[in-house]
ROSE-4610 file (N, C-alpha, C; in Angstrom, 1 decimal, always signed):
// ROSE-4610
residu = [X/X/X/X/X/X/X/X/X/X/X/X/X/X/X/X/X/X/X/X/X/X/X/X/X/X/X/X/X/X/X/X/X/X/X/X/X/X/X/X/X/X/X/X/X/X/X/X/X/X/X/X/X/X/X/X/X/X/X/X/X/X/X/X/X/X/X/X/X/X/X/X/X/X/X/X/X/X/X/X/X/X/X/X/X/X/X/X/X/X/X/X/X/X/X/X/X/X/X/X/X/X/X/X/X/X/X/X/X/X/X/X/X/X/X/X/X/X/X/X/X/X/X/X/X/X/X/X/X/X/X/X/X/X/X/X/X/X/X/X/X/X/X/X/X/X/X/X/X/X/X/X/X/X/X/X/X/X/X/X/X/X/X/X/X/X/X/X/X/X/X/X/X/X/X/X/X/X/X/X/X/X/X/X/X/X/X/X/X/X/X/X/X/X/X/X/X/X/X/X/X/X/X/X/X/X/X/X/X/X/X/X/X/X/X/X/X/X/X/X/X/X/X/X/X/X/X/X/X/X/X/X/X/X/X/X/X/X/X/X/X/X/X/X/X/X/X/X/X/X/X/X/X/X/X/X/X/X/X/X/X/X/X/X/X/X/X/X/X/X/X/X/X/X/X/X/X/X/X/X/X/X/X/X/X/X/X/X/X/X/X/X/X/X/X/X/X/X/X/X/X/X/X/X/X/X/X/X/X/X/X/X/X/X/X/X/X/X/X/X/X/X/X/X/X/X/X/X/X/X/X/X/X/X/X/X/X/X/X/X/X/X/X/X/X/X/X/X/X/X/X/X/X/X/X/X/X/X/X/X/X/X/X/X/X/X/X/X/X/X/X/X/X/X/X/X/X/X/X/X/X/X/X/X/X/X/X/X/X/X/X/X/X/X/X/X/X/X/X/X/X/X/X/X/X/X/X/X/X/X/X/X/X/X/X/X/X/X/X/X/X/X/X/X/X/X/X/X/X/X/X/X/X/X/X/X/X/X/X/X/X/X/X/X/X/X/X/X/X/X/X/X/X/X/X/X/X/X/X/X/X/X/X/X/X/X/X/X/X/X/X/X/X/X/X/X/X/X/X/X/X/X/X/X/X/X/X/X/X/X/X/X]
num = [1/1/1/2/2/2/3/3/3/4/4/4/5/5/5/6/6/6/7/7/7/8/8/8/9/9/9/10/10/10/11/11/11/12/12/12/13/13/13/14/14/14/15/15/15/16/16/16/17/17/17/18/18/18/19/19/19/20/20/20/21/21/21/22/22/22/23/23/23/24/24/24/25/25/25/26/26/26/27/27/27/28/28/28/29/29/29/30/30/30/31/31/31/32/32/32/33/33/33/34/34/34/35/35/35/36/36/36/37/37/37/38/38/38/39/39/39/40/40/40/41/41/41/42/42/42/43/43/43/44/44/44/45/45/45/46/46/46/47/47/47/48/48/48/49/49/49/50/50/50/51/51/51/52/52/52/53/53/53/54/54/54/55/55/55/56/56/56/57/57/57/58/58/58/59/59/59/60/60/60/61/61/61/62/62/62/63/63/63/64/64/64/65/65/65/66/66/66/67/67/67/68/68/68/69/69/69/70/70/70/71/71/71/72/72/72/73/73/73/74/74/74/75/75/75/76/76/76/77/77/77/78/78/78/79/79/79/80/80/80/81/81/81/82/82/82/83/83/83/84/84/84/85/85/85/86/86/86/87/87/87/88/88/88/89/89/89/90/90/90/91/91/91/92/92/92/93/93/93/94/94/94/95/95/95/96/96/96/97/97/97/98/98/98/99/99/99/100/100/100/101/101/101/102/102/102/103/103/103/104/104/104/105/105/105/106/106/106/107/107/107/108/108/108/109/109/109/110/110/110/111/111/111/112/112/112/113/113/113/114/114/114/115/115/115/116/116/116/117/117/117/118/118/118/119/119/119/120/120/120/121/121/121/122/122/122/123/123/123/124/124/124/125/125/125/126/126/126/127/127/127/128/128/128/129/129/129/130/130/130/131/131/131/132/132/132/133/133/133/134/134/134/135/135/135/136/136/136/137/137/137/138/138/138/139/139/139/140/140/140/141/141/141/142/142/142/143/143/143/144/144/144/145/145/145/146/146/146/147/147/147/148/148/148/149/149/149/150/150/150/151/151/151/152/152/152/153/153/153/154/154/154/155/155/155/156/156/156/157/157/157/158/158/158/159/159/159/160/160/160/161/161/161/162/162/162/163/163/163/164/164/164]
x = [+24.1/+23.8/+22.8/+23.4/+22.1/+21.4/+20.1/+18.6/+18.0/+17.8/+16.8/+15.6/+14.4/+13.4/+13.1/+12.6/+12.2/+10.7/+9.5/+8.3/+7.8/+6.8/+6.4/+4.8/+3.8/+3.0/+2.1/+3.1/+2.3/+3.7/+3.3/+4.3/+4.9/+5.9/+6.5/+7.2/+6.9/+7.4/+7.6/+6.9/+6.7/+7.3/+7.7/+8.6/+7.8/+7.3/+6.5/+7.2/+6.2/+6.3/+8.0/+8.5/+9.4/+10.5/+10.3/+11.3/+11.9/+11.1/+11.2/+12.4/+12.0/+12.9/+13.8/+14.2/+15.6/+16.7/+16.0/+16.3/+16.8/+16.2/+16.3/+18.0/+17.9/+19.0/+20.4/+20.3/+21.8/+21.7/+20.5/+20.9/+21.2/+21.1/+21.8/+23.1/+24.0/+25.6/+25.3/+24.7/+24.7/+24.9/+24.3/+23.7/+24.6/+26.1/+27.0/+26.3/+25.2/+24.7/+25.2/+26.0/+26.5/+25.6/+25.2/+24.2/+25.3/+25.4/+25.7/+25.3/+23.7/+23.1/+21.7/+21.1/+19.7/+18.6/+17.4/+16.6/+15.8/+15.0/+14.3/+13.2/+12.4/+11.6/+10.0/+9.1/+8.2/+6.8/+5.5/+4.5/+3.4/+2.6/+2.0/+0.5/-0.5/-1.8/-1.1/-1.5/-1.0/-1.5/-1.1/-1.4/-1.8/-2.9/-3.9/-4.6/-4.9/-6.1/-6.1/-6.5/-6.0/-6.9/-7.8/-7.8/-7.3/-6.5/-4.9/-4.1/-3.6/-2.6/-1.6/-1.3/-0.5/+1.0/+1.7/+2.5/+3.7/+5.2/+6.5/+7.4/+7.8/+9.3/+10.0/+11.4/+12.7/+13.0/+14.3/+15.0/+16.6/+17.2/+18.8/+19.9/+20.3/+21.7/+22.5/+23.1/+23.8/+25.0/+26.1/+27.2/+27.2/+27.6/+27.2/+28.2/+29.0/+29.7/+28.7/+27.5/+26.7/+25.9/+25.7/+24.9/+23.1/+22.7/+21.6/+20.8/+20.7/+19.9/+20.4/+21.7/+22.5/+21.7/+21.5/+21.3/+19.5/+18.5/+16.8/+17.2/+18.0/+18.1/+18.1/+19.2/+19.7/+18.4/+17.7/+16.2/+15.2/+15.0/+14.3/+13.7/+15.5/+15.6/+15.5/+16.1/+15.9/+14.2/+13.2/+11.6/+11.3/+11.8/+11.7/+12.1/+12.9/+13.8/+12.8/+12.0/+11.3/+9.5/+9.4/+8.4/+7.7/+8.2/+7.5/+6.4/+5.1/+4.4/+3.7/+4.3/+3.0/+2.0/+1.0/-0.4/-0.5/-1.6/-2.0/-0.8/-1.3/-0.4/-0.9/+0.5/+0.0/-1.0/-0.9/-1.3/-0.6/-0.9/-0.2/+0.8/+1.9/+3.2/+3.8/+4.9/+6.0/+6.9/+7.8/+9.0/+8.5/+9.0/+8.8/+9.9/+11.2/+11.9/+12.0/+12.5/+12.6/+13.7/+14.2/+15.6/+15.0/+15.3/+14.9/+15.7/+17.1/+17.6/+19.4/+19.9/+21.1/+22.1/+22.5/+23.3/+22.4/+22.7/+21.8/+21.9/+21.2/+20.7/+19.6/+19.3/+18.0/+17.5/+16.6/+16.3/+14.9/+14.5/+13.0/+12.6/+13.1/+13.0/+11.8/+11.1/+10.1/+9.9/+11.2/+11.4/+12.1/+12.6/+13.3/+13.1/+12.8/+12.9/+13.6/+14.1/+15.4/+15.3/+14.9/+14.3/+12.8/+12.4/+11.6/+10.0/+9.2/+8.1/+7.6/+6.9/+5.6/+6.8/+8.1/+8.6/+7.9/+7.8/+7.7/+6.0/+5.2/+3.7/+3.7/+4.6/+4.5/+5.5/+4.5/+5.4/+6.3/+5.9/+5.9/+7.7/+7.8/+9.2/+10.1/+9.7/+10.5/+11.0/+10.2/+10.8/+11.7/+11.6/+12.9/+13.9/+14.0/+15.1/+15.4/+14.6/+14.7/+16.1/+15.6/+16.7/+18.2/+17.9/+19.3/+20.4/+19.6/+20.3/+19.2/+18.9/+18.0/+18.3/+19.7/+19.7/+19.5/+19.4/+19.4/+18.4/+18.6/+18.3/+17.6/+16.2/+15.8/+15.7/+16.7/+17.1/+16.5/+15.1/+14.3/+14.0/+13.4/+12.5/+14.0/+15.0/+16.0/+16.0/+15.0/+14.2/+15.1/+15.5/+15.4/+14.6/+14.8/+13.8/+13.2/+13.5/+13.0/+12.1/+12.3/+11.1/+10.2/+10.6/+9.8/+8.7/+9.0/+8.4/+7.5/+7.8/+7.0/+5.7/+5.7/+4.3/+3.4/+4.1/+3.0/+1.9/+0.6/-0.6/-0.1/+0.2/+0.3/-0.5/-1.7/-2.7/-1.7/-1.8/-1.1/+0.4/+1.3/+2.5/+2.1/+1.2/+0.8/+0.8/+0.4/-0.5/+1.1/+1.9/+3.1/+3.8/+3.8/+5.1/+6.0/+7.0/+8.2/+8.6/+8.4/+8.6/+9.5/+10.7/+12.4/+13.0]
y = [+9.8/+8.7/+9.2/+8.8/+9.2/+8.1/+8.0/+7.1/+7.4/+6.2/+6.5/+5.5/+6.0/+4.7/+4.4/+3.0/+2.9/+2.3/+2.5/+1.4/+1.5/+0.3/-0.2/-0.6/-0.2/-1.3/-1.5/-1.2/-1.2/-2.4/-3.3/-3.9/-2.6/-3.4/-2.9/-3.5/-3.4/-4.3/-6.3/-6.6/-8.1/-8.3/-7.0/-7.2/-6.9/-7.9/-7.3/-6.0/-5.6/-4.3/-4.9/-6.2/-7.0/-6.4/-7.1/-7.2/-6.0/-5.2/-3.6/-3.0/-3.2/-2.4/-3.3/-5.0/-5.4/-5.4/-4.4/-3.8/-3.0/-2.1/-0.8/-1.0/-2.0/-1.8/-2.2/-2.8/-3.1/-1.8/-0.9/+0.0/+1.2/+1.8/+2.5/+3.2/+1.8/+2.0/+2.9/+3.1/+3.5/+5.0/+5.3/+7.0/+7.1/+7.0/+7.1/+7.0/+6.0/+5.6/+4.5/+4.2/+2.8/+2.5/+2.1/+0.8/+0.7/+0.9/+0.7/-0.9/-0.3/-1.2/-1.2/-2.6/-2.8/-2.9/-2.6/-3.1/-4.0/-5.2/-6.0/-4.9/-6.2/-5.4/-5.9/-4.7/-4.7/-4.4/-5.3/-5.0/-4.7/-3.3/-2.4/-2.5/-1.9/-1.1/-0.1/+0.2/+1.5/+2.6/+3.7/+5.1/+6.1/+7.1/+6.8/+6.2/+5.9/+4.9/+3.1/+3.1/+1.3/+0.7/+0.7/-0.2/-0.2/+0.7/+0.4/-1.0/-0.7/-2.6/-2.5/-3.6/-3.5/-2.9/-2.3/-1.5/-2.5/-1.8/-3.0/-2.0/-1.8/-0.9/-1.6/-0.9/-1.1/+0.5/+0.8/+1.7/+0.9/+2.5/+1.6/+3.3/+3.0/+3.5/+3.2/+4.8/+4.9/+5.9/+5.4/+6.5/+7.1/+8.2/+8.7/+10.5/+10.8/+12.0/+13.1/+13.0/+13.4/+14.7/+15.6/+16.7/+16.3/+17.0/+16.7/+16.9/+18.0/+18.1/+17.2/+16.6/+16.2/+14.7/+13.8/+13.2/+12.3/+13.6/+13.9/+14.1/+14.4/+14.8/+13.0/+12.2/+11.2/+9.8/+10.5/+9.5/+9.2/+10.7/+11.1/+10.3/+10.4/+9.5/+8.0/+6.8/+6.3/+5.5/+6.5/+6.4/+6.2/+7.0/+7.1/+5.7/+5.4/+4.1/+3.1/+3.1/+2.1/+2.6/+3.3/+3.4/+4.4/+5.4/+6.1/+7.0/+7.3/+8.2/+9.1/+10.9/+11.1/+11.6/+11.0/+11.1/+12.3/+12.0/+12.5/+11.9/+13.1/+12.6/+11.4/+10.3/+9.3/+8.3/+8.5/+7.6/+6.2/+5.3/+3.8/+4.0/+3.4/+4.0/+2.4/+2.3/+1.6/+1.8/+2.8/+3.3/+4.6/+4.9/+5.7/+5.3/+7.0/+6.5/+8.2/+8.0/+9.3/+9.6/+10.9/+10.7/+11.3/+10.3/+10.3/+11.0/+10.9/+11.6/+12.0/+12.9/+13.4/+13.9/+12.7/+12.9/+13.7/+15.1/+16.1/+16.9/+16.7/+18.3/+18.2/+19.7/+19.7/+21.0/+20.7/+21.5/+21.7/+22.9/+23.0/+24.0/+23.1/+24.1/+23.2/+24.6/+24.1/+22.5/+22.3/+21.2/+19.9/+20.5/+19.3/+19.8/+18.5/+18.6/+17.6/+18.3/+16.9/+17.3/+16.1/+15.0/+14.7/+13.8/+13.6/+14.4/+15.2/+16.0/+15.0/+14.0/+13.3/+11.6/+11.7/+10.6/+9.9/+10.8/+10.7/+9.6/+10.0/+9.4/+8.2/+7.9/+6.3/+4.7/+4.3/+2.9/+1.8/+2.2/+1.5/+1.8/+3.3/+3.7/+3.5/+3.6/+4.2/+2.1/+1.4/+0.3/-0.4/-0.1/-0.5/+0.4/+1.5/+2.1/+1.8/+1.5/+0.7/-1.0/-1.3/-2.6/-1.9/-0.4/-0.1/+0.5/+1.0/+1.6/+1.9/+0.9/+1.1/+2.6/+3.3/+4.3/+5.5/+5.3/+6.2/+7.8/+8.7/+9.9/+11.2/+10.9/+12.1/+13.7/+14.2/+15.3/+16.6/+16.3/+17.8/+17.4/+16.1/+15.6/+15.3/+15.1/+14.6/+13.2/+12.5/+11.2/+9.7/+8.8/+7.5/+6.8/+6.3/+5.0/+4.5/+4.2/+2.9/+4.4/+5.2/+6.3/+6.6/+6.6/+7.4/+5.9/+4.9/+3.3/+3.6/+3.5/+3.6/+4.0/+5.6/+6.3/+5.9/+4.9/+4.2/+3.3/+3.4/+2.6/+1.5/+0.4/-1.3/-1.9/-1.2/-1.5/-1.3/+0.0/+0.4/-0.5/-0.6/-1.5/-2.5/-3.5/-4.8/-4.6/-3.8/-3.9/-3.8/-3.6/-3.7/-4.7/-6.0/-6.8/-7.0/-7.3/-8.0/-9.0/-9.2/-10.2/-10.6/-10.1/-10.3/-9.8]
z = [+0.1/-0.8/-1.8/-2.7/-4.3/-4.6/-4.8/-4.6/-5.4/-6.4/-7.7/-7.4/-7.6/-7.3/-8.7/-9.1/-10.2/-10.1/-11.2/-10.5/-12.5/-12.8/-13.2/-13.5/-14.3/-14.2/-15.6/-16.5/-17.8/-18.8/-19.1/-20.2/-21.5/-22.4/-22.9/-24.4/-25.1/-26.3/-25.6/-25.3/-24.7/-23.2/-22.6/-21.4/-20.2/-19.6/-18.3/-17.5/-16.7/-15.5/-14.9/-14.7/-13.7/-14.1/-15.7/-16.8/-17.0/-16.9/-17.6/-16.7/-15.4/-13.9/-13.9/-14.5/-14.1/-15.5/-17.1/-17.6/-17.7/-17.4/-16.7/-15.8/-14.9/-14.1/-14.9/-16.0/-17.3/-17.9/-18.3/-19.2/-18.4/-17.1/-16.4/-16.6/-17.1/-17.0/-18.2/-19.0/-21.0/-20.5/-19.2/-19.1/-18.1/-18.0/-16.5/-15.3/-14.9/-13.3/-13.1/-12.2/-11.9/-10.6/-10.1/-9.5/-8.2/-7.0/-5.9/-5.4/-4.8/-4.5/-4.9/-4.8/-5.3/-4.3/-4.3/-3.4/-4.5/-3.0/-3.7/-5.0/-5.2/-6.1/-5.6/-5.3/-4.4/-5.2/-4.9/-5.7/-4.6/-5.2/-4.9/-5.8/-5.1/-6.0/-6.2/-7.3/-7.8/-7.3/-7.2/-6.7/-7.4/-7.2/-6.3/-6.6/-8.2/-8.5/-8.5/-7.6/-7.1/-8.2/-9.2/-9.9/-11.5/-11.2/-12.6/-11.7/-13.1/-12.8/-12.3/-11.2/-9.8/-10.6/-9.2/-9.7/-9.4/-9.8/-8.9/-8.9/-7.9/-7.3/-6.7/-7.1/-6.6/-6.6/-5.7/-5.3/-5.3/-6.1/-6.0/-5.7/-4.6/-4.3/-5.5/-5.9/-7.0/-6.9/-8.4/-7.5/-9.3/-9.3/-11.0/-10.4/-11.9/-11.6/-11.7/-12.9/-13.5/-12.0/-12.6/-11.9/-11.2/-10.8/-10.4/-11.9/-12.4/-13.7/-14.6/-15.3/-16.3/-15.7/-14.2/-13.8/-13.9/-13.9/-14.8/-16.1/-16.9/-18.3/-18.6/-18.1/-18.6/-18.0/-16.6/-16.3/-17.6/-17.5/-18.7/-20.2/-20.7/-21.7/-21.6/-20.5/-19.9/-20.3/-19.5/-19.6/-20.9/-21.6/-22.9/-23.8/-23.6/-24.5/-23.8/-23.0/-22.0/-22.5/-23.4/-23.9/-23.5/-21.9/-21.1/-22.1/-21.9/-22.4/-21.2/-21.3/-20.0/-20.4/-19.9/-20.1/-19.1/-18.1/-17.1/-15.8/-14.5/-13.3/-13.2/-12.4/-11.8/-12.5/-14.1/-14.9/-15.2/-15.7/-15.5/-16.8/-16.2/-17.1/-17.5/-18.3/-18.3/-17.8/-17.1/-16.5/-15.8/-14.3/-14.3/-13.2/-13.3/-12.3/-11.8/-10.1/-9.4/-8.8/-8.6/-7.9/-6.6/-5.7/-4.5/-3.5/-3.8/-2.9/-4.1/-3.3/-3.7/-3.2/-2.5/-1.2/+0.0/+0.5/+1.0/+0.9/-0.3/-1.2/-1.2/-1.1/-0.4/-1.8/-2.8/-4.1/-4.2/-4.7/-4.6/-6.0/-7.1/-8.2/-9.2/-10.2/-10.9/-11.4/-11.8/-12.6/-12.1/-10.8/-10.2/-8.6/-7.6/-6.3/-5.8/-4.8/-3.8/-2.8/-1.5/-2.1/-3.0/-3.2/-3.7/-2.6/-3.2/-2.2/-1.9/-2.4/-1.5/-1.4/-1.1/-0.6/+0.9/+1.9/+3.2/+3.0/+2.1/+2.0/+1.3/+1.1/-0.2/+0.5/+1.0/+1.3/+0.3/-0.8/-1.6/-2.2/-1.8/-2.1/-0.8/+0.2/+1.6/+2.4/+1.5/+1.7/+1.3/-0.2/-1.2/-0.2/-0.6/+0.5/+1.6/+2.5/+3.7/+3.8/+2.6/+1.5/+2.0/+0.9/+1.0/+2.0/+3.0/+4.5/+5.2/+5.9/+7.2/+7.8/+8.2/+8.9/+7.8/+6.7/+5.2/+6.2/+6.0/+6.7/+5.5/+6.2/+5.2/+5.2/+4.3/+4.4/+5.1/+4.9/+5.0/+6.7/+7.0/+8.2/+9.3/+8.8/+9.7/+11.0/+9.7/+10.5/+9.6/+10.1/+9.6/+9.2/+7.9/+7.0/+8.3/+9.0/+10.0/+10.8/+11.7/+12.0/+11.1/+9.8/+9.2/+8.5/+8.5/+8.4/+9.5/+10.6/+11.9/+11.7/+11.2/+10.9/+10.2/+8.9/+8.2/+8.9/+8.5/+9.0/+8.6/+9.4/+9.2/+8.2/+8.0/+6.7/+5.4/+5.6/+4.2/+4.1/+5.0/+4.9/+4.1/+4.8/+4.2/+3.0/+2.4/+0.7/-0.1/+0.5/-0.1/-0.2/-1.1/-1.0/-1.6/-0.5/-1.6/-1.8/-3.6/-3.9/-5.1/-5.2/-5.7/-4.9]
């Protein structure tokens, strides 16, 4: 399965953080990603600095001919048309989307990693996924959404909701 996460938490030419990721999901088709399936869309503190403005993820199963690179070339731009600017790591964005998985390819190059390195640490992504196949299997750990859910501190779960 190929898995893009998307999250949110800066507006955008008048379009909230919401607005932005269920834009985001029409202009997809423009860059050959077609949209399988959706997960809800889930609001978070943002990471790591919890007093930036709350964040909103979705994760969507996708089926696209496009390469793993041709696949970040076309996110990329994506961010871009959505206002993305990078500042600093993990600074408060308008778009920011990851390819979380790629089928099971397992990649560890300067510029691109598959799956995503710090997927296994973020509730905030591994639940939207959880949306799209509870049994979804991560490549490197050889663990299920629902195992790898398990390890999260219940604290930290909570701070995550979903709400679309």
């Amino acid at each position: 399965m190929k898995i893009i996460a998307l999250g949110s938490n800066l507006p955008y030419k008048k379009k909230s953080p919401i607005e932005i990721i269920e834009s985001t999901y029409q202009t997809l088709k423009n860059y050959n990603i077609k949209i399988f399936k959706k997960s809800h869309i889930y609001q978070s503190e943002a990471y790591p600095n919890k007093s930036d403005p709350l964040f909103y993820n979705s994760a969507l199963s996708i089926e696209t001919k496009l390469k793993p690179y041709e696949l970040l070339e076309n996110i990329l731009k994506i961010e871009i048309l959505f206002g993305r600017k990078r500042k600093e790591k993990n600074s408060p964005r308008t778009l920011d989307i990851d390819i979380i998985s790629f089928d099971n390819l397992i990649l560890n190059e300067k510029n691109l990693k598959i799956p995503h390195p710090a997927l296994h640490l973020r509730p905030f992504v591994f639940l939207p996924i959880g949306d799209l196949d509870a049994n979804w299997t991560h490549p490197v750990f050889s663990k299920t959404i629902t195992q790898i859910i398990d390890k999260f501190d219940p604290n930290e779960l909570n701070k995550v909701k979903k709400i679309l």
